[in-house]
N, C-alpha and C positions, 0 to 999 in steps of 0.2 A: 682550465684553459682549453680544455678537448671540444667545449663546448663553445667558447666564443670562438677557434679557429680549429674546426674540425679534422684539417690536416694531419695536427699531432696524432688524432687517435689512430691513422690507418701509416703514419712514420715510423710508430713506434711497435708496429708489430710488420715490416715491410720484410719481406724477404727477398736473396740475390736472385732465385727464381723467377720472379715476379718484372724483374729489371727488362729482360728481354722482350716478353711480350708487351710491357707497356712501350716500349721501344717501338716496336712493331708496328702494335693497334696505333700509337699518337701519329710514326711517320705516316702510315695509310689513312687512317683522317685528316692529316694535312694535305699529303696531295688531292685529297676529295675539296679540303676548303678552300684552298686558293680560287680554283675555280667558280665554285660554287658561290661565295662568298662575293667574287666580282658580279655573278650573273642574280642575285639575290639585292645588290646594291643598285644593279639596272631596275627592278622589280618597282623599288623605292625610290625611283626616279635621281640618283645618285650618279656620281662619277664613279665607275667600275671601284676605284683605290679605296673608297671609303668601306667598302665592303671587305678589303683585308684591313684594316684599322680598326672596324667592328670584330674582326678575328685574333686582335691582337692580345689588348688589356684587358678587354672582358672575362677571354676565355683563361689566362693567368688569376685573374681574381679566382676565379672561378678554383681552379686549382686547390686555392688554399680554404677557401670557406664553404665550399659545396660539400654536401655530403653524401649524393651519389656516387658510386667507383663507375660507372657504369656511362653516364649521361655526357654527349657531347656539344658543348654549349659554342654559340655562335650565329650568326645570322640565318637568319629560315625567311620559307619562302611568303608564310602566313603574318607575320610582323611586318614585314616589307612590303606587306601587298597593303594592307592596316595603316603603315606610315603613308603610302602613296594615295591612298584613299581619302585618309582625316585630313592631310595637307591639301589632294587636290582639291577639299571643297574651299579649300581660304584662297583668299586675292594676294599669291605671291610673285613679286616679279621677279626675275633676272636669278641665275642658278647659285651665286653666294648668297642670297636672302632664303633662297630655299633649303641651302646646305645648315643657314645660320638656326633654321626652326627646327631641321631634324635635329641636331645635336641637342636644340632647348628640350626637344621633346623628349630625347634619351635621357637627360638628364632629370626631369619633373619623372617618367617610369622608372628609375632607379629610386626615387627618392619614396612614390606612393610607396614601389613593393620593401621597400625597406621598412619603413615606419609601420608598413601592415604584419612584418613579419618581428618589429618589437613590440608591438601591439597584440601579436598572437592570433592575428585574426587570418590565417591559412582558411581557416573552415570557411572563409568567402565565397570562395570558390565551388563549392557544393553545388553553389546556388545557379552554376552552368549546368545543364545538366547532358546527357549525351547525347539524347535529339538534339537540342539545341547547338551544340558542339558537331554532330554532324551534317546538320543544315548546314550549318553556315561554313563549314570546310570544305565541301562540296561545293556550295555556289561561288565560295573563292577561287577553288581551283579550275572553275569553266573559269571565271573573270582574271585568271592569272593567265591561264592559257589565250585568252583572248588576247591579252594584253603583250603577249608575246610574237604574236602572225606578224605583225609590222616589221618584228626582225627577223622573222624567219621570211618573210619575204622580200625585205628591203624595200621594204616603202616608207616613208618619211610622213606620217601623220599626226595630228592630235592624239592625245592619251586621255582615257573616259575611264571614272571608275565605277559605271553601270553597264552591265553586258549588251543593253542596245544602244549606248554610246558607241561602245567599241562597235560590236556589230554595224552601226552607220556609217561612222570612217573609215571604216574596214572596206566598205559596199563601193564610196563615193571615192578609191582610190586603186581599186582593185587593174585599173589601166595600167599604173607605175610598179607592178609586179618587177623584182630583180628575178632571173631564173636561177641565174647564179647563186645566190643565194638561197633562193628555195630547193638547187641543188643540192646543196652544203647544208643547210639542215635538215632534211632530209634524209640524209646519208646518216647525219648523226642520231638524227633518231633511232631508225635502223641497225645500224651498230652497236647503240646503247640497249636496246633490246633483244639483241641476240645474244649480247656480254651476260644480262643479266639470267636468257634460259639458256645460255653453256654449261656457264661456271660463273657464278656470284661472288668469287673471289677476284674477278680479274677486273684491275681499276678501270673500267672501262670511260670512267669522264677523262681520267687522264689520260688516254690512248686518243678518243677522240680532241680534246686541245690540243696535242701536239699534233698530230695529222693535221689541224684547221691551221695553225700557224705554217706547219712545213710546207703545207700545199702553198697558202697565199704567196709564201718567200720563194719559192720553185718558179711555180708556176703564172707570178706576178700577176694573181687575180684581182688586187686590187685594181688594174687598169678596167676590170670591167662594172667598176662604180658600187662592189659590195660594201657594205658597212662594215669596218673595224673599230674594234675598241679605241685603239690611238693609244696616244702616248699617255701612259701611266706614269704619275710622277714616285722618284723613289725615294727609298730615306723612309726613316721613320718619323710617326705623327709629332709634330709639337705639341705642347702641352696650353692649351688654350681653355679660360674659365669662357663657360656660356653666359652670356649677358641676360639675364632676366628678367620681364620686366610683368610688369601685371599686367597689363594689353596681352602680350602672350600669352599670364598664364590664363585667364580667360577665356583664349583663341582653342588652345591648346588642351585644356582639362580634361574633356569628354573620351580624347582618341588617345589622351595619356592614362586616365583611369581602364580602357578598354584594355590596350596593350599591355597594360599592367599585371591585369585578371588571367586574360588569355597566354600571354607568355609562361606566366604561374602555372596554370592549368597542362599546356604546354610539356613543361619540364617535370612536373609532377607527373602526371601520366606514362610518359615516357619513362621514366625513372623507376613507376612500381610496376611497368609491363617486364622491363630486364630487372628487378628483382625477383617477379614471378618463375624466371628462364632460371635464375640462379640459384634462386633458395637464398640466398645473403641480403638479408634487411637492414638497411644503413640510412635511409632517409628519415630525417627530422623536416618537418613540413615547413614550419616557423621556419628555423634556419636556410631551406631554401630559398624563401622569400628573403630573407636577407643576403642572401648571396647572391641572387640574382640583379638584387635592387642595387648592392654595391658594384657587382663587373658592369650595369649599367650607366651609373654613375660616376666611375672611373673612366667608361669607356666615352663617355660625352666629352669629359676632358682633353682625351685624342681622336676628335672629331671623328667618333664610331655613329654608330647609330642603335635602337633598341634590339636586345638579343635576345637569345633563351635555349632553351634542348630544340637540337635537330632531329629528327626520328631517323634517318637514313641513313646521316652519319653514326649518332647513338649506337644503331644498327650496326652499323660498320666497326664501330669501336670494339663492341659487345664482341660480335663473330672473330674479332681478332685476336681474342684473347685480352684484352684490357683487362688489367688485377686491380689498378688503383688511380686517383685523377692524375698522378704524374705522366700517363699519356698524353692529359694535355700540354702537358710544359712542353713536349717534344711537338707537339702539332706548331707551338706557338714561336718554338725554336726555327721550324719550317718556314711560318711563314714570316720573319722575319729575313731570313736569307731571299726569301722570292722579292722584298721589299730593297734589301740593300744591294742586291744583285742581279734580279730576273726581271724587272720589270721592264727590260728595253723587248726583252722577245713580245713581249703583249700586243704590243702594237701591229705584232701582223693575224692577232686571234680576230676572227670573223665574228660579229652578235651574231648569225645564224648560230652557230656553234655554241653559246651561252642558253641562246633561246631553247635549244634543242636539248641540253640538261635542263633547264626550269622545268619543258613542258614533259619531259618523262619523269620528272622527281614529281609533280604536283598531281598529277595525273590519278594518281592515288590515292589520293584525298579525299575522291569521287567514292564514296561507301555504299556501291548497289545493296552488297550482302547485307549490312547492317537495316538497309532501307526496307528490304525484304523479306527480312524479321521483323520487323515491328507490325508492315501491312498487317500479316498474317497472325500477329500474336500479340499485339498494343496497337490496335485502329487509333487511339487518343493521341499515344506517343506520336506515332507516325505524322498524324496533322499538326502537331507543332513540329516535326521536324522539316514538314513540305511549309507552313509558315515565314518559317527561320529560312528557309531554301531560298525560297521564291522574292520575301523583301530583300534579300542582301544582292539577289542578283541584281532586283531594279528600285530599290533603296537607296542601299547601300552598306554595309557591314555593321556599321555602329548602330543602323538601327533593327538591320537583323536580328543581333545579338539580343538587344535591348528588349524590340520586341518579342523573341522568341524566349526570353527569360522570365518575362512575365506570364503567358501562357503558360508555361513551366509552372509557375506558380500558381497560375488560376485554379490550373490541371489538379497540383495536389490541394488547395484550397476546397477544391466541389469533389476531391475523392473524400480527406477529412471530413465534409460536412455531411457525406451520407457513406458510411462506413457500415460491415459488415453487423449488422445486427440478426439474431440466432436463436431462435428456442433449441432447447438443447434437452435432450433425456437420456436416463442412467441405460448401460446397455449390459444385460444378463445380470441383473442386480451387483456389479460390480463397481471400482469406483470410481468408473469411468464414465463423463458426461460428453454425449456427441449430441451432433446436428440431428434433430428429427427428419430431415428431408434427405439429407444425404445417409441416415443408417437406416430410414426407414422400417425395413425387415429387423434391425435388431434392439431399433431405443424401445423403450418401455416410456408411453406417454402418459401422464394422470392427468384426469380434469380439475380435481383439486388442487392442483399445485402447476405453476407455473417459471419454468426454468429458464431464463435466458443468459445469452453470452455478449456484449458490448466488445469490439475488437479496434479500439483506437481510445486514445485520451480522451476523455470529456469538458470542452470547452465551449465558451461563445457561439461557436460558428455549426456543432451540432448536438446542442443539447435540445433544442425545440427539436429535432427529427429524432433524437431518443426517445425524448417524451411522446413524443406523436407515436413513436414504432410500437413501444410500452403498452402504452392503453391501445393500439389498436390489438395489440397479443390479449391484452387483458379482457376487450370485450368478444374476442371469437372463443377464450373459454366458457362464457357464459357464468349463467348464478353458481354455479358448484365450484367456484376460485375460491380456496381461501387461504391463500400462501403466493406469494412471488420472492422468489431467490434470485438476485444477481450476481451470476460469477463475472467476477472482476480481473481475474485472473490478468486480460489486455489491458486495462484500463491504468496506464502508468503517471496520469497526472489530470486532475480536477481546478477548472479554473471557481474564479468565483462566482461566476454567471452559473454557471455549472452547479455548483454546489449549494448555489441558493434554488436555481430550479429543483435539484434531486432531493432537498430538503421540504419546500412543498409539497414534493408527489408523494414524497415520503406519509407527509402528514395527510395528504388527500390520501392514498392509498389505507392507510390504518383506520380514519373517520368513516369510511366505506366498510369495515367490518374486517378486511383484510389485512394481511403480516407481511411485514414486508422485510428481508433478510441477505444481509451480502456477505459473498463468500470468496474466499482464492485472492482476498487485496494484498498486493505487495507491499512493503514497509513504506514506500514516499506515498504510494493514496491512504492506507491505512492513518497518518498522520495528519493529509489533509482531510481526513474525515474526522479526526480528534479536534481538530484547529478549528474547524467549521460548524454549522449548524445542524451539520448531518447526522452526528453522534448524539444530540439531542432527541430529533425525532426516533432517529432508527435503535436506540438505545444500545450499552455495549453487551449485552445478551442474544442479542440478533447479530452478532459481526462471528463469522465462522473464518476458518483456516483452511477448510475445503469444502466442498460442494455436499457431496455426502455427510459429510454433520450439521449441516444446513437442513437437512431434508431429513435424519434422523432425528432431530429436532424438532422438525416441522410434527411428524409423525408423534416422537412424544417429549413434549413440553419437559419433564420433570428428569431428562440426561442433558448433559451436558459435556460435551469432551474436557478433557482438564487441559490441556493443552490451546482450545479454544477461549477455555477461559482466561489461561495465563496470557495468550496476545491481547486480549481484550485487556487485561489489568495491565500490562506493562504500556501497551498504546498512550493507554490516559495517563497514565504516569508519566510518558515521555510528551506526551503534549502540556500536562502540566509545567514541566520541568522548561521547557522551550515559550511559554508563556511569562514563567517569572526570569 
């Protein structure tokens, strides 16, 4: 049962210890979500409430099937910026048709990451890789920030989700400046950055929203035409099924599949950074994706929107001492009282004051350091990672992503296809076989024998650059070759393409007058070289168990290791045995 509802297993060893700081860590993440959460919901082009609705059911689900102690689940700023993105590109009119798609959308991303995470298939995710992840996080966070100056300045504009959209409306209204407003966030910026190089403990979003509301009710700024939240409705969500329809899911597929990955990726991340802090390993990956998929799909029901691990909060959680996810039931406890009770004060919260938490939470996101390791030590990484950077800014994210996944791909496609290939010699007659070029001074090279190292699988995509590296090693020894050994040692899997070219050279290399001998193969090649046509030409006489009995061999025909022999006899026994 531990394993379909994860709760039990960390219930049933919980201790009264334990009670206070989850106490603690849940209340201090909830005063971080209420906020947060409205100002993450503006992000998503949302009514401030639906962003504590996203903080409701989701993050209770969550509770019971997550398997992180650690991870604080709930609206972020990179989901929301995703939602406002995939939707801006559709023709939707009037703000219930646009409330009605995000919920569809919540609900089709609960349902991918569920089905991916019965399916097993976590390892999707892989396939992001971290240039690509920090591309595109990066150019969010300039397009999140952009997307923010409108309220930090109280100007009343179109909404763009390409950075010189924003940039243009931004240009062509810069007359309609509130100062007032650029007062007030301003201040909070400020504040919020001093909180954070004081004392990192001190709630600083929540000092600054009271101060935003106490000001506006004091000193009745709203007469000077600043933007307020307004009236938040209260009460908790009703329970409402999404209406879906295939037009939608159509509409919707692409920015629900993205969200799905990303969010995954998201919480995962997050998750093994504070196991790393902790030492306590509790995540099950599968399982994450099912718990994610379910507080999403739960949370669609009360018109949430898609959610996932926060890093800041997480953070926050982490520092607090959080011991187990019952801190969330206390966040969720919180914001439920702000729902049935708090929500008349909102109306005097400024959007400067929102804006001004988004644009120092997101700000971050921006990864010089990461960007500036790669310059200097992955040129390759680095230009998928300015790829991914640059279409998301003037793309757009889904095809940042996209595109920058495939690069990702290309990248290790044309690494695979020309992989470290190595002549290699014994050094001090010992039984150690190194790189001629890098031991230079210490390998021992012969011209009768030729020793090399293949350092990747051998398939399709670079067995022609094998075989081309091969014979060009073959003809710089000249006429006095009469032995080639391939240590195999790297070579962890042989396709068929593969195995029928090495089966040729095999027989070209022996018709030639020369031997041809492989050494160091682990049991899964050793196998495919039983199974295949390799063990034909290269006979099981020639398959050694290391390098130096290869070459003691080579030296004199008529020893044999007994141990070389016995892999050789059981191999074909076991290929036998997997044939009938």
């Amino acid at each position: 049962m531990s394993k379909i509802l994860p709760f039990l297993e960390w219930v049933s060893t919980y201790k009264k210890s334990f009670l206070l700081r989850d106490l603690l860590a849940g209340l201090t993440v909830g005063i971080v979500l209420v906020p947060q959460g409205m100002a993450y919901a503006m992000i998503a082009g949302l009514p401030p409430v639906h962003g504590l609705y996203a903080s409701l059911f989701p993050v209770l689900v969550y509770v019971f099937l997550g398997t992180s102690r650690r991870i604080a689940v709930g609206p972020v700023a990179m989901d929301s910026l995703l939602v406002a993105v995939g939707l801006g590109a559709l023709t939707i009119t009037g703000v219930e048709d646009y409330i009605k798609m995000v919920v569809i959308l919540a609900f089709m991303v609960g349902v991918i990451q569920f089905l991916l995470g019965i399916l097993r298939m976590g390892f999707l995710v892989n396939f992001l890789s971290k240039p690509v992840i920090s591309g595109f996080t990066s150019a969010a966070a300039i397009i999140i920030i952009l997307s923010q100056l409108k309220h930090l300045l109280g100007i009343v504009m179109p909404g763009g989700n390409k950075v010189y959209q924003s940039a243009i409306n931004l240009l062509f209204h810069l007359d309609e400046i509130n100062y007032v407003d650029l007062g007030i966030g301003l201040i909070g910026i400020v504040l919020l950055v001093a909180f954070k190089k004081w004392n990192r403990n001190i709630p600083g979003i929540l000092i600054i929203v009271v101060l935003g509301m106490v000001g506006v009710f004091l000193f009745k700024l709203d007469n000077f035409g600043i933007q307020l939240v307004g009236n938040v409705p209260d009460g908790l969500p009703a329970l409402q099924l999404p209406s879906l329809n295939l037009e939608d899911f159509k509409r919707l597929w692409p920015i629900a599949v993205a969200l799905a990955l990303v969010g995954y990726l998201e919480a995962i991340s997050i998750g093994k950074a504070l196991e790393d802090k902790s030492g306590i390993e509790t995540i099950k990956a599968n399982q994450e994706l099912i718990a994610l998929g379910t507080a999403n799909v739960v949370g669609s029901l009360f018109q949430g929107y898609p959610v996932t691990a926060s890093f800041s909060r997480s953070a926050i959680n982490f520092d607090a001492g959080a011991k187990t996810n019952l801190a969330g039931l206390f966040s969720v406890i919180l914001v439920v009282l702000t729902l049935l009770f708090l929500t008349p004060l909102f109306q005097y919260l400024p959007n400067a004051v929102l804006a001004s938490i988004i644009m120092v939470s997101v700000v971050k996101l921006i990864d010089f350091k990461y960007c500036k390791y790669l310059w200097v030590n992955r040129k390759d990484e680095f230009v998928v990672l300015l790829v991914t950077f640059f279409l998301t800014l003037f793309m757009g994210i889904a095809e940042g992503i996209l595109i920058g996944v495939l690069c990702s791909l290309l990248l290790m496609v044309y690494r695979t296809s020309k992989p470290h290939f190595v002549e290699i010699g014994n050094i001090g007659n010992s039984d150690y076989y190194k790189n001629v070029i890098r031991f230079a001074d210490e390998v021992v090279v012969r011209n009768d024998l030729l020793i090399v190292r293949f350092d990747s699988q051998l398939y399709f995509g670079n067995s022609a650059y094998f075989k081309k590296q091969l014979l060009k090693h073959i003809r710089a020894k000249g006429p006095g070759l009469k032995g080639i050994i391939l240590n195999a040692e790297s070579i962890n899997y042989i396709d068929a393409t593969a195995a029928d070219m090495l089966t040729r050279l095999i027989h070209d290399i022996r018709e030639s007058g020369k031997q041809f001998y492989i050494a160091g193969a682990i049991g899964p090649t050793r196998d495919i070289i039983f199974n295949t046509g390799i063990i034909k030409e290269l006979q099981r006489e020639f398959l050694f168990v290391k390098t130096k009995e290869a070459v003691d061999f080579f030296d004199n025909p008529n020893e044999i290791s007994l141990l070389a022999a016995k892999v050789a006899y059981e191999n074909s026994k076991m290929a036998k045995l997997k044939k009938n």
